[in-house]
Backbone bond lengths (Angstrom), bond angles and torsions (degrees), N, CA, C in turn:
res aa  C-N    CA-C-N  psi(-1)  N-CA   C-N-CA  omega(-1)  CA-C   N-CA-C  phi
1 X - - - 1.453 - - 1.530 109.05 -
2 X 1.343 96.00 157.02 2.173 96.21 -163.34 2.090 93.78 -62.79
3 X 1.843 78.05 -51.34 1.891 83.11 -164.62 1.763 117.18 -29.85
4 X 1.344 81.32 -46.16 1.700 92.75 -167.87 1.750 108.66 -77.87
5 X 1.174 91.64 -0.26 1.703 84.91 168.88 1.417 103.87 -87.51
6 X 1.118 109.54 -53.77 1.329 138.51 176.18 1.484 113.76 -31.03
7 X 1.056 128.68 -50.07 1.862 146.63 150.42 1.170 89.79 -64.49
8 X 1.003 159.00 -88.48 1.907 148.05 -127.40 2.023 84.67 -70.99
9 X 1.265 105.38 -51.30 1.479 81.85 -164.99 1.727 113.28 -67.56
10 X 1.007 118.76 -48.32 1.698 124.88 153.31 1.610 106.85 -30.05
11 X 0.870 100.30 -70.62 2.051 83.07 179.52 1.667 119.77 -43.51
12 X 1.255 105.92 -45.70 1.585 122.91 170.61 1.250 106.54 -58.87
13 X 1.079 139.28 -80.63 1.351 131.13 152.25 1.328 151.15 -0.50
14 X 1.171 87.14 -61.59 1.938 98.02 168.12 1.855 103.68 -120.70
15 X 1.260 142.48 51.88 1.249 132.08 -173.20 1.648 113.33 -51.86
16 X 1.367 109.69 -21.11 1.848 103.26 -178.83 1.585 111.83 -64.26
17 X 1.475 113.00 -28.03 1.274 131.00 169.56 1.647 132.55 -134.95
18 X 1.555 106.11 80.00 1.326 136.66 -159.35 1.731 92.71 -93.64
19 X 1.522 109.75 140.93 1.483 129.30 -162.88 2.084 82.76 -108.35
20 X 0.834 114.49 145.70 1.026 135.61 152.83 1.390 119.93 -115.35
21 X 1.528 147.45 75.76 1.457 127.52 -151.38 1.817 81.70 -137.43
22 X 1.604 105.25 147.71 1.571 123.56 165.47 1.418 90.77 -81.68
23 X 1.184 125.61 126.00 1.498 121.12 169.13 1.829 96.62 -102.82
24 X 0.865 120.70 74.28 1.845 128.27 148.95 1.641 111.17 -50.16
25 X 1.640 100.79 160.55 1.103 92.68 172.32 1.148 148.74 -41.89
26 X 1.837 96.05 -40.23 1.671 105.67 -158.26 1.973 97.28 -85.69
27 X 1.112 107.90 -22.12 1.681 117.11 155.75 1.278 122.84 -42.63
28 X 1.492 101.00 -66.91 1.670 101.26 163.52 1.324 158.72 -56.97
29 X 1.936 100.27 -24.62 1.489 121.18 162.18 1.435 94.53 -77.46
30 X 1.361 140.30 -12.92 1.359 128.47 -166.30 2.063 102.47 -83.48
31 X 1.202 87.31 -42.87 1.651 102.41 -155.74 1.826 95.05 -67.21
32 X 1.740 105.37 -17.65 1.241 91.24 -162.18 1.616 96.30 -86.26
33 X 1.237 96.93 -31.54 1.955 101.89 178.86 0.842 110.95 -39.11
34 X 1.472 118.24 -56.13 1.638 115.29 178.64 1.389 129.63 -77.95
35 X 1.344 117.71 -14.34 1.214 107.74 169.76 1.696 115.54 -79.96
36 X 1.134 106.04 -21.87 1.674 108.18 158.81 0.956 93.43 -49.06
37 X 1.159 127.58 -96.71 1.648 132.47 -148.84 1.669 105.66 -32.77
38 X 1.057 127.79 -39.35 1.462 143.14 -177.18 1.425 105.99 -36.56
39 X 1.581 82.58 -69.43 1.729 104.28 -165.78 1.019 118.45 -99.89
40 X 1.647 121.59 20.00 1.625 129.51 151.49 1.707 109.69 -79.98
41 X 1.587 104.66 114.92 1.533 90.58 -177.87 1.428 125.71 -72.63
42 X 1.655 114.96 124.81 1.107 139.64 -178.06 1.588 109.27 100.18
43 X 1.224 117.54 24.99 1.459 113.87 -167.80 1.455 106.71 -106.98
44 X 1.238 102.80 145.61 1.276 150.48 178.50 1.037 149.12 -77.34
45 X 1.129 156.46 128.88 1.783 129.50 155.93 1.677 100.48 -172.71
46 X 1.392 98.05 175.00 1.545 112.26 -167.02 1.807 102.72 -116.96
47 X 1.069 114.93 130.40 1.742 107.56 179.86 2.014 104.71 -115.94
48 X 0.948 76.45 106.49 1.777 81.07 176.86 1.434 112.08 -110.86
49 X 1.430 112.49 168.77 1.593 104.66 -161.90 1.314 102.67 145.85
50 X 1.331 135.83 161.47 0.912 149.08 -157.49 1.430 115.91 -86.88
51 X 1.264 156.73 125.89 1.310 149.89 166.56 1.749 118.10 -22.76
52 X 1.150 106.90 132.63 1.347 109.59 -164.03 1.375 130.17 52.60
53 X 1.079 108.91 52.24 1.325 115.28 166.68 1.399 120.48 -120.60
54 X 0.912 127.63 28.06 1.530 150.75 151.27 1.841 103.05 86.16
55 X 1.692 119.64 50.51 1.204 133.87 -167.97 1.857 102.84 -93.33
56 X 0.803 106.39 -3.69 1.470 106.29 -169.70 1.503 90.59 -137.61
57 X 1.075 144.21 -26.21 1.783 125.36 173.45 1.632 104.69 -86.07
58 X 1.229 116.28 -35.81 1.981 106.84 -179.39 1.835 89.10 -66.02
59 X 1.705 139.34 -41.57 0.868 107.62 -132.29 1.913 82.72 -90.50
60 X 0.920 125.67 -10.43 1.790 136.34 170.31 0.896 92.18 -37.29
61 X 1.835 109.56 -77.27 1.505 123.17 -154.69 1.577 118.16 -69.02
62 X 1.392 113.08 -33.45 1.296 107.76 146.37 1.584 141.60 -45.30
63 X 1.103 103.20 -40.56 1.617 120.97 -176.09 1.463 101.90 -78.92
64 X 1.270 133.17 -25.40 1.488 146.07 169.57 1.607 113.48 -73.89
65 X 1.494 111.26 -51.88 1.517 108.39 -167.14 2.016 83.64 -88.47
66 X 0.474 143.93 38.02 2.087 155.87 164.63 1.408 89.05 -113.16
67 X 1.334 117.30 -73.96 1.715 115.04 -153.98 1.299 98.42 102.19
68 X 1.826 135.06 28.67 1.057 125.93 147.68 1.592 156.02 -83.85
69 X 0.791 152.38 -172.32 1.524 140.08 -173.87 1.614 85.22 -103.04
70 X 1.549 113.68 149.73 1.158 131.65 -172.80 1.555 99.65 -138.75
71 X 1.573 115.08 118.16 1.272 105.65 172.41 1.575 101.98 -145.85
72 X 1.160 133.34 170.67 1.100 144.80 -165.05 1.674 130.37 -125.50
73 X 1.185 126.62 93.53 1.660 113.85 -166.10 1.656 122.57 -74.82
74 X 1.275 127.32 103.82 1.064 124.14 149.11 1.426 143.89 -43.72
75 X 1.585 107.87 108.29 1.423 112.81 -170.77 1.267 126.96 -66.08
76 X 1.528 136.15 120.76 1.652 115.13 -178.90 1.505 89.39 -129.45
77 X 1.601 90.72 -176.30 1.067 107.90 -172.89 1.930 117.45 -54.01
78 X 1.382 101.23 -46.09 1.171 110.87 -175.88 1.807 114.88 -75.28
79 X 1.046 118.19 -25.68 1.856 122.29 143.60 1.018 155.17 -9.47
């Protein structure tokens, strides 16, 4: 399956920070949502959901199988 290539090469890649993820179905219609959003130019979106629910590793692996920069904003006080 592509996905799972797609993670094997990402693990190889970055080994200091290796994904371990079950990619199931409902994982996989997820990862693809967002990688739309990726590669719609100027697009957007908000992922809400409960802690640990794998909202920040599909959107990695998304941002990887794109070929995008993935970065993360830290909230402070002044923010």
């Amino acid at each position: 399956e592509r996905a799972e290539m797609f993670l094997k090469k990402y693990n190889e890649e970055f080994p200091s920070q290796p994904m371990n993820l079950v990619l199931f179905e409902d994982a996989l219609k997820h990862m693809i949502r967002i990688n739309r959003l990726i590669e719609t130019p100027r697009g957007s979106g908000l992922l809400v959901g409960v802690g640990g629910s794998g909202k920040q590793s599909l959107t990695r692996m998304a941002s990887y199988i794109s070929r995008s920069m993935c970065f993360q904003i830290t909230l402070t006080k002044q923010y």
